[in-house]
Structures are given as structure tokens and as C-alpha cells.
C-alpha positions as CSV (number, residue, x, y, z in Angstrom):
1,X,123.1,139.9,147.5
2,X,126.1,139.0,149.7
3,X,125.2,139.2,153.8
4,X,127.4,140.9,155.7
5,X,128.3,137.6,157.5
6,X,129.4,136.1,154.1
7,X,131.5,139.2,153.2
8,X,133.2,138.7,156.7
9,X,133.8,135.3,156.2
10,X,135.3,135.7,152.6
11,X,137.4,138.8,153.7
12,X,138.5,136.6,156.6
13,X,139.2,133.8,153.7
14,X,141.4,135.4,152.0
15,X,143.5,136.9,154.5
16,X,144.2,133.4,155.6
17,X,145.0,132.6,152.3
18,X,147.0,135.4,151.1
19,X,148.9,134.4,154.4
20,X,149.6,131.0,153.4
21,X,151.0,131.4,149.9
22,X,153.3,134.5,151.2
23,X,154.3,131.5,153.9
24,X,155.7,134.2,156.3
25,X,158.7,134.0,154.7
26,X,159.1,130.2,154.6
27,X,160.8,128.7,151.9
28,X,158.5,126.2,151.7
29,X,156.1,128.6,149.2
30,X,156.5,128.0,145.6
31,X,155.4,130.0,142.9
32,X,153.3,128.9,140.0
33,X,153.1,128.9,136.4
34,X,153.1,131.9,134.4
35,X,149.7,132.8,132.2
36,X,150.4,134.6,128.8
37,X,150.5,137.9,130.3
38,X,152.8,137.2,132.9
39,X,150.4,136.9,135.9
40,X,150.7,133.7,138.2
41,X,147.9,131.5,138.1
42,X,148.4,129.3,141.2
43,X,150.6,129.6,144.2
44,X,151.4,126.6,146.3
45,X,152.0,127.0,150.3
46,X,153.4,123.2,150.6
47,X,153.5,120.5,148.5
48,X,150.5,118.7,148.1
49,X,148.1,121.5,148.6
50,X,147.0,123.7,146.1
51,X,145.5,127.1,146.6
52,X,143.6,128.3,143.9
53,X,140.6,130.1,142.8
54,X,139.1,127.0,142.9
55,X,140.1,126.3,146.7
56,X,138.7,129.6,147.9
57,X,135.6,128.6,146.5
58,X,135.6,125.3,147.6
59,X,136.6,125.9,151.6
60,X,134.3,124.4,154.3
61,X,133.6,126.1,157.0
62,X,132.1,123.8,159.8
63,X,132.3,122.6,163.6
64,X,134.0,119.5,164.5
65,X,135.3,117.4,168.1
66,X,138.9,117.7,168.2
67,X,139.8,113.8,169.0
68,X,143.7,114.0,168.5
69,X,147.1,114.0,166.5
70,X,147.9,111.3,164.3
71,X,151.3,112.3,163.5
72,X,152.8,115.5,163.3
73,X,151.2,116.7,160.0
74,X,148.1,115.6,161.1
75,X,145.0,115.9,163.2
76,X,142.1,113.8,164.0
77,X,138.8,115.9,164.0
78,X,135.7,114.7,164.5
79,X,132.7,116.0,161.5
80,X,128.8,115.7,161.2
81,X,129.5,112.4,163.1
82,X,132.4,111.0,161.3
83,X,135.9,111.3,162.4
84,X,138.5,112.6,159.9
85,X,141.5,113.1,159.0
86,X,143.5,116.8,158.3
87,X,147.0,117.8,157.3
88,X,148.0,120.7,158.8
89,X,152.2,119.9,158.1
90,X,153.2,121.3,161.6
91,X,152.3,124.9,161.1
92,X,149.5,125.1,164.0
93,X,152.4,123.8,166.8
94,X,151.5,125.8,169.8
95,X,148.0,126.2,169.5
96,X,147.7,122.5,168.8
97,X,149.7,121.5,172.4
98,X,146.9,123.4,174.0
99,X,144.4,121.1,172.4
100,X,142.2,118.2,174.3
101,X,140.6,115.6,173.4
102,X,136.6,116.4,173.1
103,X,137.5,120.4,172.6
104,X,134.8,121.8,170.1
105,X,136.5,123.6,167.1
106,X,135.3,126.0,164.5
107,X,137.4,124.9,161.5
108,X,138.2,125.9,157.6
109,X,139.1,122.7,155.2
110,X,139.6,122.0,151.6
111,X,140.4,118.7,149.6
112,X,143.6,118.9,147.4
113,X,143.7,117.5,144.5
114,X,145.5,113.9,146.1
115,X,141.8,113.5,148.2
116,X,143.4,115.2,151.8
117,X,141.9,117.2,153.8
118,X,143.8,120.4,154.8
119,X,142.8,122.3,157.2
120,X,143.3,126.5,156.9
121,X,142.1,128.0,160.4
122,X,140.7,126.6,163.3
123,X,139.6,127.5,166.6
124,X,138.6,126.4,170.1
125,X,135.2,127.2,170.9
126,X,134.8,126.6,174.2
């Protein structure tokens, strides 16, 4: 049986996700293939990162140390001890100038299918 908690967090989930793929009106999203029957079967929200069923299913929810920002696509985050990297391709701007090093985050992550971590939601904790 599903926990309330878990239905929250899914729910959450996909809101998240249904906002990336409509992209907020960015031209950026790209549609996917077509299955027989004329329904989509994937929808891509930037190159490089695929959001599927699969991705849903496969997003980690965890705490990290936000350490810093590597470039401007990406942020070093600090998880169960190791530091790693996550894409984020410039869409978390202002909340990420309000960052400092050290601030505990509650994040969302999946792999894509190049081995890159891209991170869906985060949040400051403290």
C-alpha cells in the first residue's frame, strides 16, 4: 500500500515533471516519437536529458552540502559523503545566486542516459 508520504512525493514528481517537458514555453522542449497509435512516448526538456517513464521511476530523492557552481550548467553538491556533480543548464538562476557554500539542500536527481546527473528540484533546508 502506498503511504501518504509516498503519494505526496510522486504527486509532487510529476508536477515537476510535467513542468519541465511543457518547458514554460521555452523552445528548448522537443517532442518525441510517435507510438502506433499516435501517443508520444518520450518528451525531452533539453538535450541530453531524457524524461521518461523510466526517469520518474528512477528519481532520487536525498540530502546533499551544496559546495558550489562549476560552470553555469552545473552545480557541485556534496552526497552520502562524496561530492558530485549536477546539470541543472541555467534554469535554477536566482535561487542558485542565493546559494552558500555548506547550505544543506533537499534535492531530486536522475542519471540520463550519457551517465549525468540532472538535478529536478532542490531546496535549502536551513
Amino acid at each position: 500500500m502506498i503511504t501518504i508520504k509516498k503519494s505526496f512525493s510522486i504527486i509532487i514528481l510529476l508536477l515537476v515533471v510535467v513542468s519541465i517537458i511543457s518547458g514554460c514555453g521555452s523552445s528548448r522542449a522537443k517532442s518525441g516519437s510517435k507510438t502506433g497509435n499516435g501517443e508520444k512516448n518520450e518528451s525531452k526538456a533539453a538535450p541530453g536529458s531524457k524524461l521518461s517513464f523510466d526517469v520518474i521511476q528512477n528519481m532520487v530523492e536525498t540530502q546533499g552540502t551544496y559546495v558550489g557552481e562549476i560552470d553555469g550548467n552545473s552545480v557541485e553538491i556534496i552526497v552520502e559523503g562524496e561530492p558530485r556533480a549536477f546539470r541543472h543548464e541555467g534554469r535554477y538562476r536566482e535561487v542558485l545566486d542565493g546559494l552558500k557554500e555548506n547550505d544543506e539542500l533537499s534535492i531530486s536527481y536522475f542519471e540520463n542516459e550519457h551517465g549525468q546527473l540532472i538535478l529536478v528540484t532542490f531546496k535549502k533546508l536551513k
